[in-house]
One Martini backbone bead per residue (centre of mass of N, CA, C, O) as a GRO file, in nm:
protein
  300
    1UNK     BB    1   6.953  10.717   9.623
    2UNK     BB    2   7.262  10.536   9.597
    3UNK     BB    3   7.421  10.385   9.373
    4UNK     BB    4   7.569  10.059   9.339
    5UNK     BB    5   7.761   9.851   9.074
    6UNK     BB    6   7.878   9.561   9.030
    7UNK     BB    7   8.021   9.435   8.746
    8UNK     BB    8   8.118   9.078   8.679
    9UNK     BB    9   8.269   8.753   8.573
   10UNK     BB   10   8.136   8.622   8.834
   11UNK     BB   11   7.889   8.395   8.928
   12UNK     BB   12   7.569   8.449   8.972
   13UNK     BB   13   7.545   8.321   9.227
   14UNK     BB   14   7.711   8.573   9.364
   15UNK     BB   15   7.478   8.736   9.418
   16UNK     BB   16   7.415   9.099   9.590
   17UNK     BB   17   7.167   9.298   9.758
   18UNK     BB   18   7.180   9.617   9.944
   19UNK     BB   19   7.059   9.858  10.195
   20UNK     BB   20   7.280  10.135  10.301
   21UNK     BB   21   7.352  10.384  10.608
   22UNK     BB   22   7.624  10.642  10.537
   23UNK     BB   23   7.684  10.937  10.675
   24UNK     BB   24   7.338  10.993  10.615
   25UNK     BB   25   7.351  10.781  10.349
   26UNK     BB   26   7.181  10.627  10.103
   27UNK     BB   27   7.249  10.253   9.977
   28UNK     BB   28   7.253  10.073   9.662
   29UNK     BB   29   7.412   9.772   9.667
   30UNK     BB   30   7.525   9.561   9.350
   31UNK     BB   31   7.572   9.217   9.250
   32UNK     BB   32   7.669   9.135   8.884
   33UNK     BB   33   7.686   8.817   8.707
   34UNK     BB   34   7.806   8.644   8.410
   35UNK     BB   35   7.978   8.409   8.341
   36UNK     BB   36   8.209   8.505   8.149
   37UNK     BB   37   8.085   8.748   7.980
   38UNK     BB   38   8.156   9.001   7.816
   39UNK     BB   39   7.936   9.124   7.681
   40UNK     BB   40   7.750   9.151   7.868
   41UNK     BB   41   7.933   9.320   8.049
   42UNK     BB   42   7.941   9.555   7.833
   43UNK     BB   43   7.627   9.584   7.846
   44UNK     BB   44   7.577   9.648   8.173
   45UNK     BB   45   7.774   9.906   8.124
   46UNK     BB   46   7.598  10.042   7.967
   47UNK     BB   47   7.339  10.051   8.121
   48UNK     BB   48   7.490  10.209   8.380
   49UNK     BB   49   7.558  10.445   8.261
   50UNK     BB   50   7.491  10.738   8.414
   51UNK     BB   51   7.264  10.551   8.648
   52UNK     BB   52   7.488  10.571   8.860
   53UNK     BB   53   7.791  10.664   9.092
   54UNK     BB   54   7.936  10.361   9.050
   55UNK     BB   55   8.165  10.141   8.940
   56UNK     BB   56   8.245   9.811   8.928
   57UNK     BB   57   8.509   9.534   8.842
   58UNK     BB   58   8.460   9.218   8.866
   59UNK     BB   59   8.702   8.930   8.809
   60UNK     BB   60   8.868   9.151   8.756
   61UNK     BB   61   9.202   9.367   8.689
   62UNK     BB   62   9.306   9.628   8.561
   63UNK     BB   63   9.570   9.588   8.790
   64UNK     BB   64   9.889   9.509   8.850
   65UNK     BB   65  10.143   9.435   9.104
   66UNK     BB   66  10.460   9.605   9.184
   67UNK     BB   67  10.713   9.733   9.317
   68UNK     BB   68  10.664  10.062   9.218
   69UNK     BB   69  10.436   9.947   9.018
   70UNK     BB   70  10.163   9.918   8.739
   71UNK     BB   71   9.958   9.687   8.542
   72UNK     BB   72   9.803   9.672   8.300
   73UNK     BB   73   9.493   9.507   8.203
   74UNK     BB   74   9.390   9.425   7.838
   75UNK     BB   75   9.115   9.341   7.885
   76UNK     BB   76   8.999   9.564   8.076
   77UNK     BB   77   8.952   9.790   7.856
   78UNK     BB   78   8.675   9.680   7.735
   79UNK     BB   79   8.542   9.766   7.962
   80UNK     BB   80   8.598  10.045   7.996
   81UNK     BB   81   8.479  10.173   7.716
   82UNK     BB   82   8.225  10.120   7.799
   83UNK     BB   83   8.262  10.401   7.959
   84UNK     BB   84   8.158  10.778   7.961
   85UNK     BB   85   8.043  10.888   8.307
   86UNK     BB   86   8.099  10.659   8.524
   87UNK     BB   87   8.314  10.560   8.779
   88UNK     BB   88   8.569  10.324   8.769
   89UNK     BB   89   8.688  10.001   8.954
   90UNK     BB   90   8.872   9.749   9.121
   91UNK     BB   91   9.006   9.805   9.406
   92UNK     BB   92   9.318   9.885   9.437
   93UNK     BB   93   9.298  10.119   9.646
   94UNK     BB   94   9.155   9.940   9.883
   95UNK     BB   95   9.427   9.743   9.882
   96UNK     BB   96   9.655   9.947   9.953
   97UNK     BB   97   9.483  10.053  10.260
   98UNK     BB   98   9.278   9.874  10.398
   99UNK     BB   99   9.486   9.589  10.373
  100UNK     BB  100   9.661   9.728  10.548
  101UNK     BB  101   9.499   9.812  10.782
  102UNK     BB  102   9.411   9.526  10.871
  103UNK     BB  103   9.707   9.430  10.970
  104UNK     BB  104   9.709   9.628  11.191
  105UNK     BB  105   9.509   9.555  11.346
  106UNK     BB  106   9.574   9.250  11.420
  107UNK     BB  107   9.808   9.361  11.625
  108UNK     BB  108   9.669   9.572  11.777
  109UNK     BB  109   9.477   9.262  11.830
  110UNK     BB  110   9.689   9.025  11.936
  111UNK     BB  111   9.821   8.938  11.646
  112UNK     BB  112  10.066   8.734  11.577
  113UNK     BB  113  10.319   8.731  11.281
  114UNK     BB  114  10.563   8.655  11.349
  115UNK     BB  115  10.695   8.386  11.214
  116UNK     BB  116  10.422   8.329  11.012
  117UNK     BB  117  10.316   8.072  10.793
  118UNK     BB  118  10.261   8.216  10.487
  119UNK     BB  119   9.988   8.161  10.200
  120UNK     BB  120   9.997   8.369   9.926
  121UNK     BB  121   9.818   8.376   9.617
  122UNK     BB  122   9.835   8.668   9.552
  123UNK     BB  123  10.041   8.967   9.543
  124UNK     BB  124   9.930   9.110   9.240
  125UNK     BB  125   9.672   9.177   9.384
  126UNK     BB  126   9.771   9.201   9.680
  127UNK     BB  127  10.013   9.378   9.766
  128UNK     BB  128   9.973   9.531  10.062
  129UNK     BB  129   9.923   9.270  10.207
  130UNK     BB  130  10.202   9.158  10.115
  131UNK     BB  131  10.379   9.391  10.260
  132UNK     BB  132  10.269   9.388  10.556
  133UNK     BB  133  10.331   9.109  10.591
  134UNK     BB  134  10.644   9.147  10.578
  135UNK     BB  135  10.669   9.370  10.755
  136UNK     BB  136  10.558   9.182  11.029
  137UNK     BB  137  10.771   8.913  10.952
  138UNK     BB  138  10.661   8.718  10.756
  139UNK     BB  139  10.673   8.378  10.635
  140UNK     BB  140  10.640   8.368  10.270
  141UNK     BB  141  10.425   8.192   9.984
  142UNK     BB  142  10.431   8.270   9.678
  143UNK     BB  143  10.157   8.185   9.430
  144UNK     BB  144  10.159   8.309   9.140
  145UNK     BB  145  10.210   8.067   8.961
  146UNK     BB  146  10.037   7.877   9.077
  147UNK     BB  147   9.744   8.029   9.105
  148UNK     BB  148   9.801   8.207   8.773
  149UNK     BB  149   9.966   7.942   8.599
  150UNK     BB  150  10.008   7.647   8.753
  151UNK     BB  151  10.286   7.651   8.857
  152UNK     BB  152  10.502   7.457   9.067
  153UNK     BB  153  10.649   7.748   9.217
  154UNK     BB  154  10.735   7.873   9.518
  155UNK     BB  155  10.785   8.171   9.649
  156UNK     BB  156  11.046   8.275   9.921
  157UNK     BB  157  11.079   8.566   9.836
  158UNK     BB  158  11.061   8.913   9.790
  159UNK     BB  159  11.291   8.934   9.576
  160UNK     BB  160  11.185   8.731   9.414
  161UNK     BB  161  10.955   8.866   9.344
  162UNK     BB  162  11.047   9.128   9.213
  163UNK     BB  163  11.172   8.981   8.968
  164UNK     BB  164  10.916   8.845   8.851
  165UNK     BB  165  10.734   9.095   8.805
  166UNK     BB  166  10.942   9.237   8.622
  167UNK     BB  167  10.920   9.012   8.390
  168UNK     BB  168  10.612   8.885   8.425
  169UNK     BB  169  10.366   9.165   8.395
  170UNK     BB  170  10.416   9.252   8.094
  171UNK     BB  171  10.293   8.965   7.985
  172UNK     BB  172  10.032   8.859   8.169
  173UNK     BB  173   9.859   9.138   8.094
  174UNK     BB  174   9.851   9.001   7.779
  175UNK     BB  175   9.645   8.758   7.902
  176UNK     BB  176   9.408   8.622   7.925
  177UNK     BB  177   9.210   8.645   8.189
  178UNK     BB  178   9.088   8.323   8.228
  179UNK     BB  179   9.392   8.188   8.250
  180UNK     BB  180   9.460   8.383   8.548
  181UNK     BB  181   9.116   8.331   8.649
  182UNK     BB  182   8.801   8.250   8.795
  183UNK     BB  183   8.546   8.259   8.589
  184UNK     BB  184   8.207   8.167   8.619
  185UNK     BB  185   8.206   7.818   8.657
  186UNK     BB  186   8.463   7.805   8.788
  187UNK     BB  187   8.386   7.908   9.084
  188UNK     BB  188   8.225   7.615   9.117
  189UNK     BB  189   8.417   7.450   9.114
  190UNK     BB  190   8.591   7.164   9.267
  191UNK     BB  191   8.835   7.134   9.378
  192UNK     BB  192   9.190   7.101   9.364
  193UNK     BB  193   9.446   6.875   9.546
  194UNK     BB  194   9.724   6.925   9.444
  195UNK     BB  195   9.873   7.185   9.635
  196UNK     BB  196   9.825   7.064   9.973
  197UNK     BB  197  10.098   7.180  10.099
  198UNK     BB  198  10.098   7.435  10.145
  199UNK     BB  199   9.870   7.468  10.322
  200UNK     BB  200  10.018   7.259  10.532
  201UNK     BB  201  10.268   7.471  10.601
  202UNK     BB  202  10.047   7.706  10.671
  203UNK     BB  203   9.914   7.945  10.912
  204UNK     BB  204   9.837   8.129  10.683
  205UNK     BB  205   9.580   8.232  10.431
  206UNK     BB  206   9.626   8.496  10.174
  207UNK     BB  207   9.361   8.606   9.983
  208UNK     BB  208   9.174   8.562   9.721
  209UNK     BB  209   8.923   8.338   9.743
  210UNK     BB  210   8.925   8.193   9.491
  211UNK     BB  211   9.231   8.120   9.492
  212UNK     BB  212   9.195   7.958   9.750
  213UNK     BB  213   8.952   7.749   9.664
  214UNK     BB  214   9.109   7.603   9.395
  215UNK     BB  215   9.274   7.406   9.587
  216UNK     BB  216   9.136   7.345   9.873
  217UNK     BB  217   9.144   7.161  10.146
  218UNK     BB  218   8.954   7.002  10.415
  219UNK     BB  219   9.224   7.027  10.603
  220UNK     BB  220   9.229   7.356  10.810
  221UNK     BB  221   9.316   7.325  11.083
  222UNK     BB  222   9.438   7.596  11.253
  223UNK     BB  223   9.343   7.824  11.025
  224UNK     BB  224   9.420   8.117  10.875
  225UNK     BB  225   9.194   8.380  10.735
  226UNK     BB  226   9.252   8.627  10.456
  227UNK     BB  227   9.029   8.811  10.299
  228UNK     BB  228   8.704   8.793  10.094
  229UNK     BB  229   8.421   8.755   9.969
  230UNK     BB  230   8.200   8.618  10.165
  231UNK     BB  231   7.980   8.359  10.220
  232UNK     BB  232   7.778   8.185  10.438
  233UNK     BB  233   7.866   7.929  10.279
  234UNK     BB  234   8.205   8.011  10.280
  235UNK     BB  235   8.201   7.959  10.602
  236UNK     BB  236   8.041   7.713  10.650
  237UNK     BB  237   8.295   7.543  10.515
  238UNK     BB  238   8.555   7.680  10.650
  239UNK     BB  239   8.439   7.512  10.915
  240UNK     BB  240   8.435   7.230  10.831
  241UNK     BB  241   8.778   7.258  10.752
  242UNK     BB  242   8.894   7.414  11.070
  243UNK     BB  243   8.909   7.680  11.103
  244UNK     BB  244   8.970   7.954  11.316
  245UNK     BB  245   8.979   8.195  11.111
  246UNK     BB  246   8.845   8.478  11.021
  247UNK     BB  247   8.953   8.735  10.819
  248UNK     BB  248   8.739   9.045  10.642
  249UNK     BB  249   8.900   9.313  10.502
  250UNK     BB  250   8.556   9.404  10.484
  251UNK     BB  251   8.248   9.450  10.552
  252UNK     BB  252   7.962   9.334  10.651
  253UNK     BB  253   7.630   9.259  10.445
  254UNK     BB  254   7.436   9.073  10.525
  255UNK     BB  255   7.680   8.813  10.586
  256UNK     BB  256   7.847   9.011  10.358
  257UNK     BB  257   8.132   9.030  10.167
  258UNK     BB  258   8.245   9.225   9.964
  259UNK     BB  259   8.430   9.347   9.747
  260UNK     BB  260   8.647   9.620   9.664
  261UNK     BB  261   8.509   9.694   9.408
  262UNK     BB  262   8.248   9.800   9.541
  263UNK     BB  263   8.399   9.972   9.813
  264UNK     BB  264   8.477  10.149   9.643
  265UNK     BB  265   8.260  10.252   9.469
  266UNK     BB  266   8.137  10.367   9.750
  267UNK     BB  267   8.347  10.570   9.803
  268UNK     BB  268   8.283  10.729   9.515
  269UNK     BB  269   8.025  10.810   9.615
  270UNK     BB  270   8.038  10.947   9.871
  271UNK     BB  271   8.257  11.182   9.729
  272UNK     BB  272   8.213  11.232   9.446
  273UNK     BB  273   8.429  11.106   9.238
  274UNK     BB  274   8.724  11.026   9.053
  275UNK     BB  275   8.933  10.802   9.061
  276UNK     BB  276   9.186  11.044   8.990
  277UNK     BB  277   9.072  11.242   9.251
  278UNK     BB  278   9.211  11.020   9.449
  279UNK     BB  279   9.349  10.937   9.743
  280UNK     BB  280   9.490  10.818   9.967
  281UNK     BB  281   9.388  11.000  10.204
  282UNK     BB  282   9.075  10.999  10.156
  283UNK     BB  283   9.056  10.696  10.227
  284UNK     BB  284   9.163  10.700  10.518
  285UNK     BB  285   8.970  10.907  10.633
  286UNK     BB  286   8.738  10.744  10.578
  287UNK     BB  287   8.796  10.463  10.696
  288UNK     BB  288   8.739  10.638  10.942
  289UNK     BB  289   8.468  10.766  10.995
  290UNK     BB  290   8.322  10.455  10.897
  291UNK     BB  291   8.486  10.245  11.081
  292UNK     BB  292   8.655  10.041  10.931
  293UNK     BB  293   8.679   9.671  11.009
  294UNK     BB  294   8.786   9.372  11.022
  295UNK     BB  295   8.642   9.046  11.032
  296UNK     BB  296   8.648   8.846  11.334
  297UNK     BB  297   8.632   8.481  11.302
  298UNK     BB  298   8.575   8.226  11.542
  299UNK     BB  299   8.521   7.886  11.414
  300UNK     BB  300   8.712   7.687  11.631
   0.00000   0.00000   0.00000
């Protein structure tokens, strides 16, 4: 059996462990979080080097995305330097393919998503979905500022988007992590509803669930969720908050949807390669094979 695990910088609340098998070939995926621990976490990346077939990294990104261009975070250096011989991903080969193909399935099942008020919480992170989404004719409002920076500025356009990224993605890139995304107990803390227009004036509201849930109001009445990572408990959430849709871009096992980063790394686990040797056509074939699709859950 082939193990796949993520060690990610967020909450150990949400650990879990399953073991499926795809192509005839059994697989034990697993998240262990750190709690915002970079040494714990560096210490797990080198227990772990060498005795699985591929490693996620969770709760950080390697890469952020702007057109044309991707940015390493230099806190994520700290993490890849500990590992010297297992493949490691942070998911974002699949959120360039699986997450574009996700909004074309969407369209593809009779979702209408042209003229949809969007709020992307971060298209630097999912830009893939971002552009998808704007390609689709979606109305966006891109929350970078807000949801990474805290910033309430909401960029109205994607042209406006282009300029901000390459403006200030060599910035934000050199900034610790934690400053940017919610690691540890940060993930646990009860939402903050200062940003609550945002949402009540989008009918989709799109990208990475940390993000989402760091501002989310109360009442969520009729609006769809793009995301991942959702456990039972933020479905069941979701649900009290009167979501219509919920659709999660990776599939779920045992109730669960993983990261980008682990679903990748199980990816190089199937082919057998490391990161640098698979192209964007490997990817979208496998997940031809796999017939891996967006789950969509109409929640109310």
């Amino acid at each position: 059996m082939k193990k796949v695990v993520s060690v990610s910088l967020g909450s150990s609340k949400r650990d879990h462990k399953v073991e499926v098998e795809l192509l005839g070939e059994k697989f034990e995926i697993s998240r262990i979080g750190t709690d915002g621990d970079f040494k714990k976490a560096i210490n797990l990346l080198k227990h772990y080097d060498g005795k699985v077939a591929a490693i996620g990294l969770g709760g950080i990104d390697i890469y952020l995305y702007g057109p044309n261009r991707r940015y390493i975070v230099r806190d994520s250096l700290k993490l890849l330097e500990a590992v010297k011989e297992t493949p490691v991903v942070d998911g974002s080969g699949l959120k360039n393919t699986l997450e574009r193909k996700a909004i074309e399935h969407l369209i593809e099942k009779g979702f209408h998503l042209r003229g949809k008020k969007v709020l992307m919480v971060s298209a630097v992170d999912r830009f893939g979905m971002a552009e998808s989404l704007h390609r689709a004719g979606c109305k966006i409002t891109y929350g970078d500022l807000i949801f990474g920076l805290n910033l309430p500025f909401p960029i109205r356009s994607f042209q406006t988007f282009q300029v901000l990224t390459a403006l200030l993605l060599p910035i934000v890139t050199k900034m610790p992590f934690q400053v940017l995304y919610p690691t540890g107990e940060k993930q646990e803390k009860e939402p903050d509803p200062r940003y609550v227009k945002y949402y009540q004036e989008a009918e989709i509201i799109a990208g990475d669930f940390l993000f989402i849930r760091k501002y989310i109001p109360s009442d969520l009445k009729g609006k769809w969720i793009i995301t991942n990572t959702v456990t039972p408990n933020d479905i069941k959430d979701l649900k009290s908050r009167g979501v219509e849709y919920l659709i999660t871009t990776t599939p779920r096992f045992e109730g669960r949807s993983f990261g980008t980063n682990v679903m990748e790394a199980l990816f190089l686990a199937i082919l057998g390669k490391k990161a640098e040797e698979v192209s964007e056509k490997d990817y979208l074939e496998l997940i031809e094979k796999l017939k891996f699709e967006p789950t969509i859950d109409k929640l109310n």
